[in-house]
C-alpha positions as a Markdown table, in Angstrom:
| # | Residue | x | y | z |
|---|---|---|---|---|
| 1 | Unk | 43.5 | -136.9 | 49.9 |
| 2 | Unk | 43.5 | -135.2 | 46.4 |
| 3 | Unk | 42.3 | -131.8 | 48.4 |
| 4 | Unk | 45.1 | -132.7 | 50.9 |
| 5 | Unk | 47.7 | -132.6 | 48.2 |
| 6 | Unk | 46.0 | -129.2 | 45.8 |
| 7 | Unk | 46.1 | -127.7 | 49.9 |
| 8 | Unk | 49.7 | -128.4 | 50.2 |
| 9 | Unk | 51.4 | -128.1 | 46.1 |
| 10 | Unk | 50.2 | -124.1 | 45.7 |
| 11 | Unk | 52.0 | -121.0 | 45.8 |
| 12 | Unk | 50.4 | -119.4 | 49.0 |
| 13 | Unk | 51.8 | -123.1 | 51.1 |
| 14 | Unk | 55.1 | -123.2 | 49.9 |
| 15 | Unk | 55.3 | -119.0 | 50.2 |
| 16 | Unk | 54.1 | -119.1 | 54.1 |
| 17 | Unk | 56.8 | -121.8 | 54.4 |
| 18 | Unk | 59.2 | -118.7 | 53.5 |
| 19 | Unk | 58.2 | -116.7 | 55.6 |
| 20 | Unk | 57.5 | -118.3 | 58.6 |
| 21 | Unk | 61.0 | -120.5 | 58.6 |
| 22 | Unk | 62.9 | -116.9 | 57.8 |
| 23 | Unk | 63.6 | -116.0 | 61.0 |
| 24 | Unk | 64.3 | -118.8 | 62.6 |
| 25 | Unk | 66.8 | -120.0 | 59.8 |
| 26 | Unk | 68.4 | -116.8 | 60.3 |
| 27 | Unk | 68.7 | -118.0 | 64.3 |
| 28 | Unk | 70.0 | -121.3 | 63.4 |
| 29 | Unk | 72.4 | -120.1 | 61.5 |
| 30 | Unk | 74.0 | -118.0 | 64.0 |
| 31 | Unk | 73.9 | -120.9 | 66.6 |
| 32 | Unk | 75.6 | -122.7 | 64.1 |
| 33 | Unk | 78.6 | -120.8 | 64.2 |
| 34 | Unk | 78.3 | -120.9 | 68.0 |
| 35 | Unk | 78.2 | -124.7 | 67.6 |
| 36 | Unk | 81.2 | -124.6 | 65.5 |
| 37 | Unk | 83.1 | -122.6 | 68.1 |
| 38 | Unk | 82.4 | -124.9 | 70.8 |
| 39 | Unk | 79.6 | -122.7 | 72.7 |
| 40 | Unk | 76.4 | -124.4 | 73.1 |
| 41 | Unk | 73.6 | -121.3 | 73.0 |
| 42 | Unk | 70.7 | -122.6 | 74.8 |
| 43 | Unk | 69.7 | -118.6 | 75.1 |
| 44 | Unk | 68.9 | -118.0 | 71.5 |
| 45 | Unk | 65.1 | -117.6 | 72.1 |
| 46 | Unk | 65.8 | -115.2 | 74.6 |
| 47 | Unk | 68.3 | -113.0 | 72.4 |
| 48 | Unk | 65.0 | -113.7 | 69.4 |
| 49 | Unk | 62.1 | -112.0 | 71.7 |
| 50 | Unk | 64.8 | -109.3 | 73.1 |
| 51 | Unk | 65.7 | -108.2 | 69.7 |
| 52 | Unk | 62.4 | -108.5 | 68.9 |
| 53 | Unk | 61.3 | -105.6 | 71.7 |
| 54 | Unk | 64.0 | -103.9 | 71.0 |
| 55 | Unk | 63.3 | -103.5 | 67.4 |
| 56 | Unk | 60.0 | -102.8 | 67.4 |
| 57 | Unk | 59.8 | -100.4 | 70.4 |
| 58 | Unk | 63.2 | -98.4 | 68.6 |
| 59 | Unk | 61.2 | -98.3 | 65.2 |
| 60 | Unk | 57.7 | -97.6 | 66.6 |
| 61 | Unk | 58.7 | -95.1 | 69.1 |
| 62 | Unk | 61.3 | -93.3 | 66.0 |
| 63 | Unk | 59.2 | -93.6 | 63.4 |
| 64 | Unk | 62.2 | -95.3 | 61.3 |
| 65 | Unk | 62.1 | -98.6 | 59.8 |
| 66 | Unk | 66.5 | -99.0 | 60.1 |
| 67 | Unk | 66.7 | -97.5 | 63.3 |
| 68 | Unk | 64.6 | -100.6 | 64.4 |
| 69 | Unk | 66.5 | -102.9 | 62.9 |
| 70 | Unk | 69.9 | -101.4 | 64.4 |
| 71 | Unk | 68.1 | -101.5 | 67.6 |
| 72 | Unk | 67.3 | -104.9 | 67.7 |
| 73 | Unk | 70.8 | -106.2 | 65.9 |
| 74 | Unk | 72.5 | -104.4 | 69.0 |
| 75 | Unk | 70.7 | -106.4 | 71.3 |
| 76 | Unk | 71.3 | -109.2 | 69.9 |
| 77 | Unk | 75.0 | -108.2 | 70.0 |
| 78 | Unk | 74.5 | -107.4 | 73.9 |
| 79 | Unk | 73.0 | -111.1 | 74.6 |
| 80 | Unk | 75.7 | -113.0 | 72.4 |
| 81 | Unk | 78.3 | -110.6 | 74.5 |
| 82 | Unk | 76.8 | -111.5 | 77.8 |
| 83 | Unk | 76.5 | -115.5 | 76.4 |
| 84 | Unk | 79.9 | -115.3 | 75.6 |
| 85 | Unk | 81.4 | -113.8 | 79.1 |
| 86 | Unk | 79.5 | -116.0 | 80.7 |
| 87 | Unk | 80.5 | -119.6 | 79.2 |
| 88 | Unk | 84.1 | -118.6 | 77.3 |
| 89 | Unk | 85.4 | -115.9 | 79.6 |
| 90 | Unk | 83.9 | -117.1 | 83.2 |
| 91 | Unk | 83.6 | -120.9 | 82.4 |
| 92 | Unk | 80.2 | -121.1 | 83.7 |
| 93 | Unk | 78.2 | -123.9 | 82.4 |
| 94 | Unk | 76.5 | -123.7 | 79.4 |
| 95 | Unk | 73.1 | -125.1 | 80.1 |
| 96 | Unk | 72.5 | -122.6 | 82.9 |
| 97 | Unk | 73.8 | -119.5 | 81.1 |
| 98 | Unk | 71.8 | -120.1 | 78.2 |
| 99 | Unk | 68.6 | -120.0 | 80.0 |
| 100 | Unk | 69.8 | -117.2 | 82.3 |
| 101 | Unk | 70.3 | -115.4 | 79.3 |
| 102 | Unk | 66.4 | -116.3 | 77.9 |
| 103 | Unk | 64.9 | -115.2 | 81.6 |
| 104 | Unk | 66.8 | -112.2 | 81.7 |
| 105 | Unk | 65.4 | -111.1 | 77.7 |
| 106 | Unk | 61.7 | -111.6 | 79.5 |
| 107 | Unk | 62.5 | -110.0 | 82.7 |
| 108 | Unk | 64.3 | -107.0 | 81.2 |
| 109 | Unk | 61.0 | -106.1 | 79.2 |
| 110 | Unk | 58.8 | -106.6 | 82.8 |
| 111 | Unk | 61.9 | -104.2 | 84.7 |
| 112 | Unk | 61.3 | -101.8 | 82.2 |
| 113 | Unk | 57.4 | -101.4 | 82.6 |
| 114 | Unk | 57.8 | -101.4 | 86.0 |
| 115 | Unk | 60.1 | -98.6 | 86.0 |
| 116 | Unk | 58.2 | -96.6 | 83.9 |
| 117 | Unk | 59.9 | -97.1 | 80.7 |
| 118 | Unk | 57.1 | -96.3 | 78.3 |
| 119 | Unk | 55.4 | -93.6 | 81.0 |
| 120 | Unk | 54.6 | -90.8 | 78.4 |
| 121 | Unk | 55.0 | -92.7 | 75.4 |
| 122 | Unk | 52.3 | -93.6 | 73.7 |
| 123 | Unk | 52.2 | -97.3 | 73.3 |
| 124 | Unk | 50.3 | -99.7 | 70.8 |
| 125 | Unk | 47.2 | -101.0 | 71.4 |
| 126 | Unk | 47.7 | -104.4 | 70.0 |
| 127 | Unk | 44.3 | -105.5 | 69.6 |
| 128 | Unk | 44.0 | -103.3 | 67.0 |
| 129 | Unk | 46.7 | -104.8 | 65.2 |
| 130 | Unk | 44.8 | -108.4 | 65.2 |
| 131 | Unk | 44.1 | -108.2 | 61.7 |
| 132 | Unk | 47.0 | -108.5 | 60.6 |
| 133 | Unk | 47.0 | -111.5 | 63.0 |
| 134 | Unk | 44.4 | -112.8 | 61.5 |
| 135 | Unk | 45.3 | -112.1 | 58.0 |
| 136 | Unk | 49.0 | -113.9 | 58.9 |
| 137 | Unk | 46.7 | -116.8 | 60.2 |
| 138 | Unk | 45.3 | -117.8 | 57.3 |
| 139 | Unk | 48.1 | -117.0 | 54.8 |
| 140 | Unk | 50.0 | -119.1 | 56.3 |
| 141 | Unk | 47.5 | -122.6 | 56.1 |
| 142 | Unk | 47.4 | -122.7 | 60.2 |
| 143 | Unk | 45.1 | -125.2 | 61.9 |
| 144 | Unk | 42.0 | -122.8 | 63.0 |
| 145 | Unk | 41.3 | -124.0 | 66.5 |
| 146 | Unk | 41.6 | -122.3 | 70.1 |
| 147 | Unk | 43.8 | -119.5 | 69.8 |
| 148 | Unk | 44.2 | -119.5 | 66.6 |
| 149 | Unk | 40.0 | -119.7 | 66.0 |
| 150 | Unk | 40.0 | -117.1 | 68.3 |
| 151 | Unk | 42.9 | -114.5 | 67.1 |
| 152 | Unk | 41.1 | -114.8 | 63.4 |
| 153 | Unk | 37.8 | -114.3 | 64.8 |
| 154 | Unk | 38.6 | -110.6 | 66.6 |
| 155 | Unk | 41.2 | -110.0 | 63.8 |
| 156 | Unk | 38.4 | -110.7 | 61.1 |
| 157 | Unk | 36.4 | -107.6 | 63.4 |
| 158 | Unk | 38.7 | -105.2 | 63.7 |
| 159 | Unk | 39.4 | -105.6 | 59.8 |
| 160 | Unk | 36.0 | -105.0 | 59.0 |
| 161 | Unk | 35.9 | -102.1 | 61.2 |
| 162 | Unk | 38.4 | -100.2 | 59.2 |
| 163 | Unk | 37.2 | -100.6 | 56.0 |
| 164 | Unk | 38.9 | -101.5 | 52.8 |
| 165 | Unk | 41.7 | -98.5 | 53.1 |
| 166 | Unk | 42.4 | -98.4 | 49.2 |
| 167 | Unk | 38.2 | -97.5 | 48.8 |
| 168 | Unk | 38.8 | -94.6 | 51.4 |
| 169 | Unk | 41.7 | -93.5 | 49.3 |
| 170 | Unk | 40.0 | -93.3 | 46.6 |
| 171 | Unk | 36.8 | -91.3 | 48.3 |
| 172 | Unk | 38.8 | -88.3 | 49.9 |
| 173 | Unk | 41.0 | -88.0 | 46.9 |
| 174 | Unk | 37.9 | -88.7 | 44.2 |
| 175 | Unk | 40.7 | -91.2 | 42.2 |
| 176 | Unk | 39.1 | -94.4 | 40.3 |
| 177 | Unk | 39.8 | -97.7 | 41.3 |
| 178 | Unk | 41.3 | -100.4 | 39.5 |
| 179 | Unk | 40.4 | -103.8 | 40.9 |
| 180 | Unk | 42.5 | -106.5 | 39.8 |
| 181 | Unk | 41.0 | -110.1 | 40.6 |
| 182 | Unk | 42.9 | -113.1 | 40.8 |
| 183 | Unk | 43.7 | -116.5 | 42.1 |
| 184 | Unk | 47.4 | -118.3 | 42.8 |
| 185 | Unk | 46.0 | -121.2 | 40.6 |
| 186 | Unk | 45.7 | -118.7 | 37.7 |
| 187 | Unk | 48.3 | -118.4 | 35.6 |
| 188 | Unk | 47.3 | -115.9 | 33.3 |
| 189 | Unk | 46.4 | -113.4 | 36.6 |
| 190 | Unk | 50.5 | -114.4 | 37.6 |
| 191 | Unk | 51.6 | -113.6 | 33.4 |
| 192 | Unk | 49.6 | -110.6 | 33.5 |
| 193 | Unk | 51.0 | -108.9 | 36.7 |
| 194 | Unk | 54.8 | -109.6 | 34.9 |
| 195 | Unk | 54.4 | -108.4 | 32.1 |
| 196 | Unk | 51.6 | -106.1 | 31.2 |
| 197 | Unk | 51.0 | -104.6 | 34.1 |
| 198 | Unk | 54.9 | -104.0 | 34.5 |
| 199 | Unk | 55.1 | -101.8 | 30.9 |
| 200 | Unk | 56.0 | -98.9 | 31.4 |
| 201 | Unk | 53.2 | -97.4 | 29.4 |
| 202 | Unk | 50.6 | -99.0 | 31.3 |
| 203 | Unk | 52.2 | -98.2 | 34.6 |
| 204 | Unk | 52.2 | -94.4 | 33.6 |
| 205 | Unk | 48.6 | -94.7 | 32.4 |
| 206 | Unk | 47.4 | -96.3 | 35.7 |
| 207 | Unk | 49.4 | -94.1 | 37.9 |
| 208 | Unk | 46.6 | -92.0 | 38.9 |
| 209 | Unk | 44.6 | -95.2 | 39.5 |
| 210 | Unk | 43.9 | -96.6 | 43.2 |
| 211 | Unk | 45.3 | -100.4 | 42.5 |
| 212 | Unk | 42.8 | -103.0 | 45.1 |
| 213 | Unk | 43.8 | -106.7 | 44.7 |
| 214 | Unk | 41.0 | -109.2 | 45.1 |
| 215 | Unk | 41.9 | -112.6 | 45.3 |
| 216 | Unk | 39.3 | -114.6 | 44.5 |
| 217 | Unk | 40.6 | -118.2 | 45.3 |
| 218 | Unk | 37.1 | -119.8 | 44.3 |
| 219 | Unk | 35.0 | -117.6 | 42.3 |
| 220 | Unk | 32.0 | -120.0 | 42.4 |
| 221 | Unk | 32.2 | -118.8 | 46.4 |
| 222 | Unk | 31.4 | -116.0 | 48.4 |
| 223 | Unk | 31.9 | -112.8 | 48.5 |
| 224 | Unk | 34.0 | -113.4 | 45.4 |
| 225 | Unk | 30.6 | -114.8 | 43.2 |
| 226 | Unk | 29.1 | -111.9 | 44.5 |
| 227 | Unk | 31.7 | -109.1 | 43.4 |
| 228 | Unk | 32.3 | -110.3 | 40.4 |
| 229 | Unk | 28.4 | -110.6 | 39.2 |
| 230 | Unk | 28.5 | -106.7 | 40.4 |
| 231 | Unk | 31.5 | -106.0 | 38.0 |
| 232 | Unk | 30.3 | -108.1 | 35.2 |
| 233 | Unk | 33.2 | -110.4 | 35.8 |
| 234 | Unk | 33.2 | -113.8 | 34.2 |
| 235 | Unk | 36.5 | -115.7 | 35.0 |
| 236 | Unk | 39.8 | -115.2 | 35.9 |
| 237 | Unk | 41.6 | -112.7 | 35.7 |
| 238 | Unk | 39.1 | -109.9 | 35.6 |
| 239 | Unk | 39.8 | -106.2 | 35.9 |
| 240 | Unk | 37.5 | -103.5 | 36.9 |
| 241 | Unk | 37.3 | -99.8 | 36.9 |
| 242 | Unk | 35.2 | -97.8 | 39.3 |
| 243 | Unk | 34.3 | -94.4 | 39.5 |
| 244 | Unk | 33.2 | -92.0 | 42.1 |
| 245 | Unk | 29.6 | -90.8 | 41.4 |
């Protein structure tokens, strides 16, 4: 029970919470003020996952983070609009033009691969984006079992295919590293990241630094016992400097 409670009354639980209710809070909202007006929106998921393609293809395809999210506000726009004109404007009922509304956001994105939308365009290959699947997994407390088991598992390959990017950094460029362990529990790792670490004179003198975070939730654990017997580290929050040879 007590490791129940410690799982749930930390930073990382309560900052998944956050995140993962964001969006859909943002949803609710707006089929509150449907509510309000009298319009019952049963085709919000469907105007969620279209916005959703259409932000991502806009700002994957542009190469610009605000042209995505213009992209997918318009659709979102469109679906309310068609929502609307269907249930205000043509009194249809509600029920079926909501989920009209969601089968038409999935069968728009199957039309357009059919059609040969994304013919030439190079699209994403999403499995190697499973790390960040995997990492989004496990920051947010999920249960790990069946999919979820499995999305970690390929994520957890693909990460250690790539490599800790900051480390590669810091080879081509020949920069040091600065590797700054902590923990959520420790709350002289959270005082030191707001206020030393955020003077000005230390920002300037670490600015040619390559910054690496570790955290090290247990350090009694692997791979964190390990790392930190390399660097000499005893406790939390350790720093250490590396070199290239």
């Amino acid at each position: 029970m007590d490791e129940f409670l410690a799982q749930i009354f930390q930073v990382g639980f309560f900052a998944a919470l956050i995140r993962i209710a964001t969006p859909l809070i943002l949803a609710t909202i707006g089929e509150l003020y449907a509510e309000r007006s009298g319009v019952l929106n049963l085709g919000i998921e469907g105007t969620m996952l279209l916005g959703a393609m259409a932000g991502f293809s806009a700002g994957y395809f542009s190469g610009s983070l605000w042209l995505g999210v213009l992209a997918a506000m318009l659709a979102g726009m469109v679906m309310g609009l068609i929502m609307g004109l269907t249930t205000v404007t043509l009194g249809l009922s509600q029920h079926v033009s909501g989920i009209g509304v969601t089968l038409l956001g999935v069968a728009l994105v199957r039309e357009l691969r059919e059609r040969g939308f994304f013919a030439g365009r190079e699209e994403p290959k999403l499995i190697d984006l499973l790390d960040l699947v995997a990492l989004g997994t496990v920051a947010d407390v999920a249960r790990l079992h069946t999919l979820n088991r499995a999305f970690v598992t390929q994520g957890l390959k693909v990460m250690a295919g790539r490599g800790n990017t900051g480390l590669a950094e810091a080879k081509r460029d020949n920069k040091p590293v600065l590797i700054d362990f902590w923990a959520t529990w420790c709350k002289n790792c959270l005082v030191m990241d707001s206020t030393t670490l955020k003077d000005p004179q230390v920002t300037a003198a670490l600015g040619s630094y390559v910054k690496i975070k570790f955290q090290a939730e247990d350090p009694e654990a692997s791979p964190a016992k390990e790392v930190l017997e390399y660097v000499g580290g005893i406790g939390l929050p350790t720093y250490a400097i590396l070199k290239a040879k």
